[in-house]
C-alpha positions as CSV (number, residue, x, y, z in Angstrom):
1,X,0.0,0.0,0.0
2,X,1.3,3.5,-0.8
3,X,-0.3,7.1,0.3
4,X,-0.4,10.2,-1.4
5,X,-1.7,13.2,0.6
6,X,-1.9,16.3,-0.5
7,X,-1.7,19.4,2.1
8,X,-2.8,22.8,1.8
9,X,-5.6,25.6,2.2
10,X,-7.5,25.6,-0.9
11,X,-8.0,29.2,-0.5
12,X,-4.7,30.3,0.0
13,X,-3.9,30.4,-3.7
14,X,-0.4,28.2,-4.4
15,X,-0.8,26.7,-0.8
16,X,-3.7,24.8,-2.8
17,X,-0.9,23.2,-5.2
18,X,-0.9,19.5,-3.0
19,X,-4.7,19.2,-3.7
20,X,-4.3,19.7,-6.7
21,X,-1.7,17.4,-7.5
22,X,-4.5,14.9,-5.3
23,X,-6.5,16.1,-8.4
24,X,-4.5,15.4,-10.8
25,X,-3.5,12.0,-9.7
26,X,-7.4,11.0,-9.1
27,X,-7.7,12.2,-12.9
28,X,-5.7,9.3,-14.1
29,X,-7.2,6.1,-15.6
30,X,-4.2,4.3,-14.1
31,X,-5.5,4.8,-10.8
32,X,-8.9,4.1,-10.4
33,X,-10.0,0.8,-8.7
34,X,-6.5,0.3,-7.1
35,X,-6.9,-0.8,-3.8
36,X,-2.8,-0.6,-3.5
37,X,-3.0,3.7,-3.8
38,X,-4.7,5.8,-1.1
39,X,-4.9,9.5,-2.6
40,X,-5.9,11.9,0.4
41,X,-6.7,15.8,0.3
42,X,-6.0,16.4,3.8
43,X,-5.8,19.9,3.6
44,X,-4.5,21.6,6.8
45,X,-5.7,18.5,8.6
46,X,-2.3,16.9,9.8
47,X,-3.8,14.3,12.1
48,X,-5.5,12.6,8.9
49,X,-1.7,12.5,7.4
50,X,-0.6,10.4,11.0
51,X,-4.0,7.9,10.4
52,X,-3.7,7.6,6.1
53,X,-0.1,6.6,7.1
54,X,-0.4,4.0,9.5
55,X,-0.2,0.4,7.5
56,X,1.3,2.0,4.4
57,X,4.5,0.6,3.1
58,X,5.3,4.1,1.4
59,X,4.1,7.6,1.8
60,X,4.0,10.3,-0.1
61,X,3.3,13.7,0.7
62,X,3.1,17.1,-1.4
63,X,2.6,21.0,0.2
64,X,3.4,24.1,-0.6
65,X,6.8,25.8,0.9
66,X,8.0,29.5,1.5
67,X,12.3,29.3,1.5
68,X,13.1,32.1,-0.6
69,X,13.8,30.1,-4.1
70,X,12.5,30.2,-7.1
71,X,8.3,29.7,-7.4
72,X,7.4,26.5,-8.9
73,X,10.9,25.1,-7.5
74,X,10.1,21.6,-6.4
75,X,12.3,19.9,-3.8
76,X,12.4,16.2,-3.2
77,X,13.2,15.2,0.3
78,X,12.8,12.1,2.5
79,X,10.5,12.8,5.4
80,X,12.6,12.0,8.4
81,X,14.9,15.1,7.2
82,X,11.8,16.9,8.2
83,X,9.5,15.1,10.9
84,X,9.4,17.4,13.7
85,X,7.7,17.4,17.5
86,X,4.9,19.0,18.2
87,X,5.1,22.7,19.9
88,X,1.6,23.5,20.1
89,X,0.3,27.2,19.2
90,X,-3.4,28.4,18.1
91,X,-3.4,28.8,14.6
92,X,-4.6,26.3,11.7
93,X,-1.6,24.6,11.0
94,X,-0.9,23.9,14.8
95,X,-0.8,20.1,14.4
96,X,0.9,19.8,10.5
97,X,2.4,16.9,8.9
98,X,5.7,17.0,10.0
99,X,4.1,16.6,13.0
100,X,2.7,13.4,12.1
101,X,5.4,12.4,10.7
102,X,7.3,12.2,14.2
103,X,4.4,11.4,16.6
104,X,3.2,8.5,14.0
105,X,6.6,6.8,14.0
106,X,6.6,7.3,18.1
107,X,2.6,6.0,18.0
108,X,3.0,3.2,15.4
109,X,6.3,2.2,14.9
110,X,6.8,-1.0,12.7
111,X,3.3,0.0,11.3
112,X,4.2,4.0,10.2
113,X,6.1,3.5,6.5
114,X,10.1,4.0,6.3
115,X,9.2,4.9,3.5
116,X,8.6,8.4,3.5
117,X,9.4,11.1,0.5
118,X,8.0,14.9,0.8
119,X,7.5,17.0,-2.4
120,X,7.3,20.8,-1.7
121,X,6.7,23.4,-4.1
122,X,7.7,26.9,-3.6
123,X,4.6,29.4,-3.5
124,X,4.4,32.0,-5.0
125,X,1.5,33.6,-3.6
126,X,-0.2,32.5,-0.3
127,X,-2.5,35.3,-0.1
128,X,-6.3,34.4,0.1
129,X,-7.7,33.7,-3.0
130,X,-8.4,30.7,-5.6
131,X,-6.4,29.3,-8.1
132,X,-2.8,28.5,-8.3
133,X,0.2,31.1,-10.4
134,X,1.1,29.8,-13.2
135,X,4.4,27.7,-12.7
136,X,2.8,26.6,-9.5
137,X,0.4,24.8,-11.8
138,X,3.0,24.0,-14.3
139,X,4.8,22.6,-11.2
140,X,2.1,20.6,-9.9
141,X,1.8,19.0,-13.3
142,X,5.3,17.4,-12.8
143,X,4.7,16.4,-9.4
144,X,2.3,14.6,-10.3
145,X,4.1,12.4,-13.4
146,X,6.7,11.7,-10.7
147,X,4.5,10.4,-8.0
148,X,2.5,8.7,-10.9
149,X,5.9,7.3,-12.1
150,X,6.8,6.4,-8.6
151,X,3.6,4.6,-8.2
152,X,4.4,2.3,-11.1
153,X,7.6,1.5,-9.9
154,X,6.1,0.4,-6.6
155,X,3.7,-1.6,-8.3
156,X,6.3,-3.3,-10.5
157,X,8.9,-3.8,-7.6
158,X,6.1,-5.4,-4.9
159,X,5.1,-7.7,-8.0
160,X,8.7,-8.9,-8.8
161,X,8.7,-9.2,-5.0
162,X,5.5,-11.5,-4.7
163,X,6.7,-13.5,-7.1
């Protein structure tokens, strides 16, 4: 089993960009009826991100990111490079999915994925509002053919495995 979960406020503008790339994914013939892919919108829920995880042999998450480069910049990075405790505070990302990340592999252990790869995208605008920049969507595009990609692999490798 692999999960995809998109994260993001879908009216923040390019903070949308891991729902859409949900979108995108659930768009694909390739995926429908596959009981081996979980796709999950989980917006700026992080505890759903901790419970889509548990049982998964791979995870895959996608958000938004704000460090200064180049919008539509997409960085590839394994999760436990950015799993993180929890230090709560009252706003709507007070429990995110680096969050989860940590307390799921405390929670769960064997059962959270090792798995773990995290595609951001560099925002350009995070300002409330619909609808993603332009190379936010042309970035969003490629995430999705990697995860997609990715997916196949997994399929192909656990088959080779099986047999």
């Amino acid at each position: 089993m692999i999960a995809v979960i998109g994260c993001g406020n879908a009216n923040r503008k390019d903070d949308a960009v891991g729902i859409e790339v949900i979108r995108l994914l659930r768009s694909r013939n390739d995926f429908r009826g596959r009981e081996d892919v979980r796709l999950l919108d989980a917006g700026t829920d992080g505890m759903s991100v901790m419970y889509a995880a548990r049982g998964c042999d791979a995870l895959i998450i996608v958000d938004s990111s704000r460090t200064g480069s180049e919008p539509g910049s997409v960085f590839e990075v394994p999760g436990r490079e950015l799993e993180a405790p929890h230090v709560p505070s009252l706003n709507l990302h007070d429990f995110r999915w680096d969050h989860a990340l940590f307390a799921g592999r405390q929670l769960y252990r064997e059962q959270f994925p090792s798995d773990v790869t995290v595609y951001l995208i560099e925002a350009r605008d995070l300002e409330l509002g619909l609808g993603l920049s332009s190379e936010i969507d042309a970035a969003a595009r490629t995430v999705a053919d990697r995860i997609a990609a990715r997916i196949g692999a997994f399929a192909l490798s656990n088959a080779a495995g099986a047999a």
